[in-house]
DOKOL-40534 format. One record per residue (C-alpha): residue in one letter; z, y, x. Coordinates in steps of 0.25 Angstrom, whole numbers, plus 2048, in hexadecimal, padded with zeros to 3 digits. Example, Ala and Ser with C-alpha at 12.3 -4.5 7.8 and 13.67 -1.06 7.14 Angstrom:
DOKOL-40534
A81F7EE831
S81D7FC837
//
This chain:
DOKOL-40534
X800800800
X7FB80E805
X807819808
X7FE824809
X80282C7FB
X7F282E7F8
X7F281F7F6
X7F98217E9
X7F382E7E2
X7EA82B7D7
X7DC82C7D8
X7D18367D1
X7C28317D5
X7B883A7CF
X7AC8457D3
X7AE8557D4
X7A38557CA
X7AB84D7BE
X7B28567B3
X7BB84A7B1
X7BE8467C1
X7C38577C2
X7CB8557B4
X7D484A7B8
X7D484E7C9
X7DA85D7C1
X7E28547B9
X7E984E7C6
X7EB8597CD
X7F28607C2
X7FB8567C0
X7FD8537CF
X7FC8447CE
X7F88427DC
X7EA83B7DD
X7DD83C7E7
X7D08407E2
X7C48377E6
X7B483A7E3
X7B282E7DC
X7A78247E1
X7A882D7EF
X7AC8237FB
X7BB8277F8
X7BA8217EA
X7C28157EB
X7C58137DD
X7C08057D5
X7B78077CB
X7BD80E7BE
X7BA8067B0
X7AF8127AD
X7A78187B7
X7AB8267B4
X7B58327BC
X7C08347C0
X7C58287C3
X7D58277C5
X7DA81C7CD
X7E88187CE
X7EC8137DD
X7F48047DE
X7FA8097EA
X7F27FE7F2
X7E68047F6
X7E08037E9
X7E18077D9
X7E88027CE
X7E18097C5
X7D48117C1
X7D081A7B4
X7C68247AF
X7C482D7A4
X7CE83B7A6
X7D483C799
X7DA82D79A
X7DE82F7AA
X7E583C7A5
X7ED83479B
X7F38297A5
X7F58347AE
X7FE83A7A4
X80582C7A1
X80782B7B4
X80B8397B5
X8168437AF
X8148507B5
X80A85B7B2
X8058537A6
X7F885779F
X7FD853791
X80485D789
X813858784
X80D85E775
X805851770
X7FD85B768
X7FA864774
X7F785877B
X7ED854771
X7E6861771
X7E6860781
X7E0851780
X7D4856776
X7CF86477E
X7D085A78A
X7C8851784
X7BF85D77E
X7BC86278C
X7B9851792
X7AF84F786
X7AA85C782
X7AA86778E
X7A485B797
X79985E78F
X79586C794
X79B8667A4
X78E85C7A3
X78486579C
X7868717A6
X7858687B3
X7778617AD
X77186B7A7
X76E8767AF
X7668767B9
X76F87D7C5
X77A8737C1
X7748687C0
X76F8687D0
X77E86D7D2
X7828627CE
X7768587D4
X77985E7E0
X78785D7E2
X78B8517DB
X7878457E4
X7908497EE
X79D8467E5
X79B8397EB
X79683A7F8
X797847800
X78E84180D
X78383D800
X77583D809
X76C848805
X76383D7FF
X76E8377F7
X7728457F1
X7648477ED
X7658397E6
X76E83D7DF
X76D84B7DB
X7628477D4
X76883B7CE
X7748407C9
X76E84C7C4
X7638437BA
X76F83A7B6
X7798467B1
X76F84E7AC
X7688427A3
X77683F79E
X77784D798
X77384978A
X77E83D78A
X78984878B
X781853781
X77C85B78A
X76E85D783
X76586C782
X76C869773
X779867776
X77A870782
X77C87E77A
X788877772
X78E873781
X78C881789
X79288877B
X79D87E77C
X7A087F78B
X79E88F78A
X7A988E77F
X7B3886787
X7B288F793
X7B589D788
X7C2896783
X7C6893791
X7C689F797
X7CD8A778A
X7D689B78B
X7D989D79B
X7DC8AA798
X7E88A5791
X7ED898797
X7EA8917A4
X7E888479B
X7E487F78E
X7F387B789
X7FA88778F
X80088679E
X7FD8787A4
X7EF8717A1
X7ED86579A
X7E1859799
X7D8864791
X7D786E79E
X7D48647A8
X7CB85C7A1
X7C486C79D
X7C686E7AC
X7BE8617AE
X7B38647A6
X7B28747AA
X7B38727BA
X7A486E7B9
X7A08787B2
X7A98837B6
X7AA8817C5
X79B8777C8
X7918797C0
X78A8877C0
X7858897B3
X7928877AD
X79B88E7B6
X79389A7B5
X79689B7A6
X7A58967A9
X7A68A37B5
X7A08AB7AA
X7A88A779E
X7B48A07A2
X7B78A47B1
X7C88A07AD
X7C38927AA
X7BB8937B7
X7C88967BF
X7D088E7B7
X7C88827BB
X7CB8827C7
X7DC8857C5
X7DB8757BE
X7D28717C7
X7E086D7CE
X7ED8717C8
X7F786B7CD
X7FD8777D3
X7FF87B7C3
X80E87E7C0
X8138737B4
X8208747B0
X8258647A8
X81C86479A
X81B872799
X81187B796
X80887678C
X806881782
X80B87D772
X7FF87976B
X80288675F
X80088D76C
X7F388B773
X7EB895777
X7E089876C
X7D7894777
X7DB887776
X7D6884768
X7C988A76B
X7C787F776
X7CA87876A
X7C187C760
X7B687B769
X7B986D76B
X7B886D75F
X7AB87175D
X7A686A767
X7AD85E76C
X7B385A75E
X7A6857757
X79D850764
X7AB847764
X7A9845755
X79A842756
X79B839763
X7A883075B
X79E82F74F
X79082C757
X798820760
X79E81B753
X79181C74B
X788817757
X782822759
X77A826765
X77C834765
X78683E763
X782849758
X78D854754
X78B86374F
X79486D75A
X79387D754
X78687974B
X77E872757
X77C865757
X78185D765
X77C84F767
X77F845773
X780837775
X78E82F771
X79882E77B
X7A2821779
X7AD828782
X7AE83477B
X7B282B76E
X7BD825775
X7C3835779
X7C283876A
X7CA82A767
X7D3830773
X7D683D76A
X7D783675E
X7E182D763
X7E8838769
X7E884075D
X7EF834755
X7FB83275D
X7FD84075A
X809840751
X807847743
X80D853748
X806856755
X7F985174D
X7FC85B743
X7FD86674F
X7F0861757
X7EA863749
X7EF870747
X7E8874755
X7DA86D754
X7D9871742
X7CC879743
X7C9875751
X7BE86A74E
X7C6862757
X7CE85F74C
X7C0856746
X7C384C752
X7D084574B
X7CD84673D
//
C-alpha cells in the first residue's frame, strides 16, 4: 500500500472542453475534498473503463495502486459526494430550497447545454476554434499530421451531430433567445447575490458554471454577446471556477425560499418556457415511439430527436418532488405556480 497522501485522493478524469468535466472539478474544489485531476484518455488516465463511455469519470482509490470504484454522469457523483462528505454541502437544509436547486441544476445540464453546443458548431470562427484546439486534450506532442486528422475529424462529427441536440436553422432563434435571456437574469441577479440561493452556491450555479465557461470564456461568438451583455456572469465564471477559498459558516446561508431574489423566479419562468415543454415533449415522443421530439416554445415550434436520458432526469425530478412531504410540496408549489415549470409534475 502507497503512503504518499496523493494515492488516496479521488479522482476526476475529464477534458478542459467538457461543461460537465468543469462542473464537477468546481464542485471538488468548493468543497475541498482532496482529488487530482486527470485529462481522460491522455497517457496519465489510468482509470478502468466506466459503464458508459461518457465524462467525468470519478474513480475512487483502493489504497493499492488501483480503484474501487468508478462513476459518471455529475448529478448522481454530486449526490454520493454529499452521502461521503459533511462539510461545504451543496444541498440546502430547506428540502423545498433544495428542490428548487436540483430542477434549475437540472434546467442548466438539459437545456442551457443546448446553446454551449449550438454556439461552438455553428459558426464558423468557432468551430476552427474548437478543430484546432481540441486534439491536444489528449496528446500535447499530437504530430502535425495527427492534429490535421483530427481537426478535420472531430469538426465533421460534432457538427453532423448538431441536429441530434436541436440545434437546427429552426431551432436556432428559439436557442440564442434563450441563451440571451439567461445571460439578462444573470447579470440583474449578480447585482444582488454572489449566488443563485443567497450567499453560498449550490448544484444549479456549478452546473450553470459548467454550461456557460464554454460560452463565456472559449467560444467567440458567445462570449462577445456575454462581455457585452453579461460582463458580471463573465467575472463571476471565473470566482466558481474554484471556490474553495469561499468562506461557509455550518448550514448556513442558504436564502428562505419566500425570500429569493425576483431574479430567481425569472430563471425559473424561463425554464419554464423553454426547458419544461421540450422535457414534456421528449417523455411523450420516447413513451409514444416516436422519432422526434416536436413542442411549441414562445409560439415556434422546436423539433429534435428523442433522448432516452433526459427521460430518466424527469423521472429523477419527479421522484424528488414525491418524497417531498405535503408541506414543502405545498411551498415548491407556491414558488413554480405560474412558472411552466409547474407542468413538469402534474
Amino acid at each position: 500500500m502507497s503512503d504518499d497522501p496523493a494515492d488516496a485522493a479521488l479522482v476526476i478524469a475529464g477534458a478542459f472542453s467538457s461543461p460537465y468535466s468543469l462542473k464537477m472539478r468546481a464542485v471538488l474544489r468548493y468543497r475541498r475534498i482532496p482529488h487530482r485531476w486527470v485529462l481522460r484518455n491522455s497517457r496519465l488516465d489510468d482509470l478502468p473503463t466506466p459503464p458508459v463511455p461518457i465524462i467525468p469519470v470519478l474513480a475512487w482509490p483502493d489504497g493499492a495502486g488501483g480503484y474501487r470504484d468508478v462513476m459518471v454522469d455529475s448529478s448522481p457523483q454530486i449526490a454520493r459526494l454529499e452521502d461521503e462528505h459533511r462539510d461545504r454541502s451543496l444541498v440546502p437544509t430547506d428540502p423545498a430550497l433544495a428542490f428548487i436547486d436540483f430542477l434549475l441544476e437540472d434546467f442548466a445540464d438539459e437545456w442551457v447545454t443546448k446553446a454551449m453546443y449550438h454556439y461552438r458548431w455553428t459558426y464558423d470562427p468557432d468551430i476552427e476554434k474548437a478543430g484546432r484546439l481540441l486534439p491536444f486534450d489528449r496528446d500535447l506532442q499530437l504530430p502535425d499530421d495527427a492534429h490535421a486528422a483530427a481537426h478535420d475529424f472531430i469538426i465533421e462529427r460534432q457538427v453532423s451531430r448538431r441536429a441530434l441536440v436541436g440545434s437546427t436553422t429552426a431551432n436556432a432563434p428559439i436557442i440564442e433567445d434563450s441563451y440571451r435571456n439567461v445571460l439578462d437574469i444573470l447579470q440583474a441577479h449578480l447585482a444582488q447575490r454572489d449566488f443563485l440561493l443567497g450567499d453560498r452556491p449550490g448544484r444549479a450555479d456549478f452546473a450553470l458554471y459548467g454550461q456557460l465557461k464554454p460560452l463565456l470564456w472559449w467560444d467567440p461568438t458567445p462570449m462577445a454577446i456575454a462581455v457585452e451583455r453579461a460582463p458580471r456572469a463573465v467575472n463571476w465564471l471565473e470566482r466558481v471556477d474554484d471556490l474553495a477559498w469561499w468562506p461557509v459558516d455550518g448550514d448556513s446561508g442558504w436564502s428562505a425560499l419566500d425570500q429569493l431574489e425576483e431574479t430567481v423566479h425569472d430563471l425559473l419562468l424561463e425554464s419554464g418556457r423553454t426547458y419544461a415543454p421540450f422535457m414534456l415533449a421528449n417523455y411523450d415522443a420516447l413513451l409514444s415511439g416516436a422519432d422526434e421530439v416536436v413542442c411549441e416554445i414562445d409560439g415556434a415550434e422546436y423539433r429534435q430527436g428523442p433522448f432516452k436520458y433526459q427521460v430518466k432526469c424527469l423521472q429523477w425530478l419527479r421522484e424528488a418532488y414525491a418524497d417531498l412531504d405535503a408541506d414543502d410540496r405545498t411551498r415548491v408549489d407556491t414558488v413554480l405556480a405560474g412558472t411552466g415549470c409547474e407542468t413538469l409534475f402534474v
